[in-house]
C-alpha positions in Angstrom: 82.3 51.0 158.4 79.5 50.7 161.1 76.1 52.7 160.7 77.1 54.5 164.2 80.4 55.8 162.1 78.7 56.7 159.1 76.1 58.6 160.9 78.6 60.0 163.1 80.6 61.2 159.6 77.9 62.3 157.9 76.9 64.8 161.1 80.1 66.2 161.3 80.4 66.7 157.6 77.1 68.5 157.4 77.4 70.8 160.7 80.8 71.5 159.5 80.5 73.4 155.9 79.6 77.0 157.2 83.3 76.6 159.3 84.8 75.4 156.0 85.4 78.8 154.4 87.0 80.1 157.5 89.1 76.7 158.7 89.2 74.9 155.3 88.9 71.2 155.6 90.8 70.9 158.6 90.1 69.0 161.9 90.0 72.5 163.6 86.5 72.8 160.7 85.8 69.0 162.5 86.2 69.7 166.1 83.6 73.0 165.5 81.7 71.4 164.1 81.5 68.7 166.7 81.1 71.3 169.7 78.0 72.5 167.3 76.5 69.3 167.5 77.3 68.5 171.5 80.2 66.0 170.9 83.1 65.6 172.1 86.8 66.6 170.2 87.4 62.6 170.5 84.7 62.4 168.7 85.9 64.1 165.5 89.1 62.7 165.6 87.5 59.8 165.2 85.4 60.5 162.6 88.3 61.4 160.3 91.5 60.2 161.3 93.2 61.1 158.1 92.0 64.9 157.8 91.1 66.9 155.1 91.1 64.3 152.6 89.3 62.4 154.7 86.8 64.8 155.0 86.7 66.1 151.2 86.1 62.1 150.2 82.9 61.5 152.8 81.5 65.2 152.0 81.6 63.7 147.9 80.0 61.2 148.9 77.1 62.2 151.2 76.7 64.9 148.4 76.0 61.6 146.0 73.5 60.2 148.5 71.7 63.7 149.1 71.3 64.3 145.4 70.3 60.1 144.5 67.2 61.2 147.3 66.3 63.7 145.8 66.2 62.2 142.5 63.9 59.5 143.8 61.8 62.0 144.7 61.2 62.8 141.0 60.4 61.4 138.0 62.8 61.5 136.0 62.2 58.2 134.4 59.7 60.1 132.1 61.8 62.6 130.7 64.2 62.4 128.1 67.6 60.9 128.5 69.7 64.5 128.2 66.9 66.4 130.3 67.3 63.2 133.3 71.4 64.2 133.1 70.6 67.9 133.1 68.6 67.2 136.1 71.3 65.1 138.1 73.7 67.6 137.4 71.4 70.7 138.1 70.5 69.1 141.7 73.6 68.1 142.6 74.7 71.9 142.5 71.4 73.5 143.2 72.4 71.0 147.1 75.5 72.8 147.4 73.9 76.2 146.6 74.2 77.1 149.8 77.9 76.1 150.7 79.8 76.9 147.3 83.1 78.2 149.1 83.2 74.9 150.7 83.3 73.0 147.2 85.8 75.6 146.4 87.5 74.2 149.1 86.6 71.2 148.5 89.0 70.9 144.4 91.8 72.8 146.3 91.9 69.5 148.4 91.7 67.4 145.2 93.8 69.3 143.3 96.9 68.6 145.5 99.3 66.3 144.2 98.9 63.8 146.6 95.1 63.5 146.1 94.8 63.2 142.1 93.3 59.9 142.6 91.3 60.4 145.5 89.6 63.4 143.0 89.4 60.7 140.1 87.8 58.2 142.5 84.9 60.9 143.9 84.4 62.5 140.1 83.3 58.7 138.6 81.1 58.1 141.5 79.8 61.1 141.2 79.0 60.8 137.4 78.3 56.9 137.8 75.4 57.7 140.5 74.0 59.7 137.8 73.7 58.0 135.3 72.8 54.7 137.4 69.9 57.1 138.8 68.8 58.2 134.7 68.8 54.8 134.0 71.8 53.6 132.3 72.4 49.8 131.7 75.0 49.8 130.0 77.8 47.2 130.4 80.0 47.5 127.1 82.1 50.4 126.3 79.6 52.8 126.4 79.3 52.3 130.5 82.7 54.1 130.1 82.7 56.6 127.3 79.0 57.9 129.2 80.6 58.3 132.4 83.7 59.8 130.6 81.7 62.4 129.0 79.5 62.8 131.7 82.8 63.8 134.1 84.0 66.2 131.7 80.7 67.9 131.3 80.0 67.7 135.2 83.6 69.5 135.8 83.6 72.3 133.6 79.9 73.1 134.7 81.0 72.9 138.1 83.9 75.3 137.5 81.6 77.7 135.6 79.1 77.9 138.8 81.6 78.2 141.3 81.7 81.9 139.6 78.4 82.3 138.3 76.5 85.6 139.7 73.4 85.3 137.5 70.2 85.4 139.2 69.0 81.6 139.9 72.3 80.1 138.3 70.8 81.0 135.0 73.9 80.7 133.2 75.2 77.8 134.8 71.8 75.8 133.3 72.4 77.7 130.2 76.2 76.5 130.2 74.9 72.8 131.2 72.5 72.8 128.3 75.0 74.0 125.7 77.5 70.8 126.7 75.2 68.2 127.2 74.0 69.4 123.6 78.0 69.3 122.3 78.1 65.7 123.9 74.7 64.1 122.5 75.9 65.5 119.4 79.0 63.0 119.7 77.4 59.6 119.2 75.7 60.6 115.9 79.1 61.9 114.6 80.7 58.4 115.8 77.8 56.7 114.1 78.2 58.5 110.8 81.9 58.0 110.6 81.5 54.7 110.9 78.9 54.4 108.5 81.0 55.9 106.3 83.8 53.3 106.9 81.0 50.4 106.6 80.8 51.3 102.9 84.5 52.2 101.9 85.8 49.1 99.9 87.4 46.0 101.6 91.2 46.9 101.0 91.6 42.8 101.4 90.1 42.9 98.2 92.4 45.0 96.0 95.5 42.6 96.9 94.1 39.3 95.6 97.0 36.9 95.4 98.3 36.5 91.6 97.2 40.1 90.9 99.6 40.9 88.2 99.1 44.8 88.2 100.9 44.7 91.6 103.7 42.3 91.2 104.9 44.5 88.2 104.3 47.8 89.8 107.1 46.1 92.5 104.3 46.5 95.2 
């Protein structure tokens, strides 16, 4: 994709999400918002040949780039690993603040049969860019099972703000804060379980070969 195309895409996205919760994602939402900005229909067309996904997809993503700014704006190097999460998450939605029926719009588009994937594919870059922007290194199995949890944490907190009415999304943080606790809370269970298993005793060596006591026990 060319710079000229992505620009063009990410104009049209962006002067098109107070039409969204009137025309949906729709190329009626892009040509609208293409007359806002000057351009021509051909232009929008253009832009996103393949429609509403189309649109849904690019929106996901300039969301990720918007919110990866504003991140590098802050420090959030310095803070703790859960509060640099809380953060990404928080930012991501306090961004889309201002055009919440059009992410409602938005998981309708996703939800459809035919886009499953398509909302798979913008949910891990979405959680990914997070946890690349916290800091994450990872490359063993813990690059997935973060990213895993992260999605699951990042869903139902979006889901839960979507209907929020509390003053400042004050129970949306609230929410956020009580499942990123649940999640951290995770890895130390893992680690005592295994611990545990660490010091069971080697099954191996309770079936020695020639142990009598299991030969005439028929086992």
């Amino acid at each position: 994709m060319t710079d000229d195309l992505m620009t063009l895409r990410d104009e049209i996205v962006e002067a098109a999400l107070p039409h969204v919760p009137f025309d949906g994602w729709t190329p009626r939402a892009a040509r609208r918002a293409a007359a806002d900005l000057g351009l021509a229909r051909a232009d929008a067309a253009r832009a996103f040949p393949y429609g509403a996904a189309d649109m849904v997809a690019h929106y996901s993503d300039w969301a990720d780039r918007r919110m990866l700014a504003e991140l590098d704006r802050r420090d959030i190097k310095a803070m703790k690993i859960r509060e640099r999460i809380a953060t990404a998450v928080r930012v991501r939605l306090e961004q889309a603040a201002p055009h919440r029926e059009a992410v409602r719009r938005a998981l309708a588009v996703l939800a459809l049969p035919s886009n499953v994937l398509l909302g798979g594919k913008c949910l891990y870059r979405t959680v990914d860019a997070m946890w690349v922007a916290a800091g994450d290194t990872s490359t063993d199995w813990n690059f997935y099972s973060k990213r895993s949890l992260l999605a699951g944490v990042y869903s139902s907190t979006v889901l839960y703000w979507l209907d929020d009415k509390s003053d400042d999304g004050t129970d949306t943080w609230a929410f956020l804060d009580r499942r990123i606790a649940d999640v951290m809370r995770i890895p130390k269970l893992t680690g005592r379980l295994r611990s545990a298993i660490d010091r069971l005793p080697n099954p191996a060596r309770l079936c020695r070969p020639g142990d009598r006591s299991y030969s005439r026990s028929g086992v």
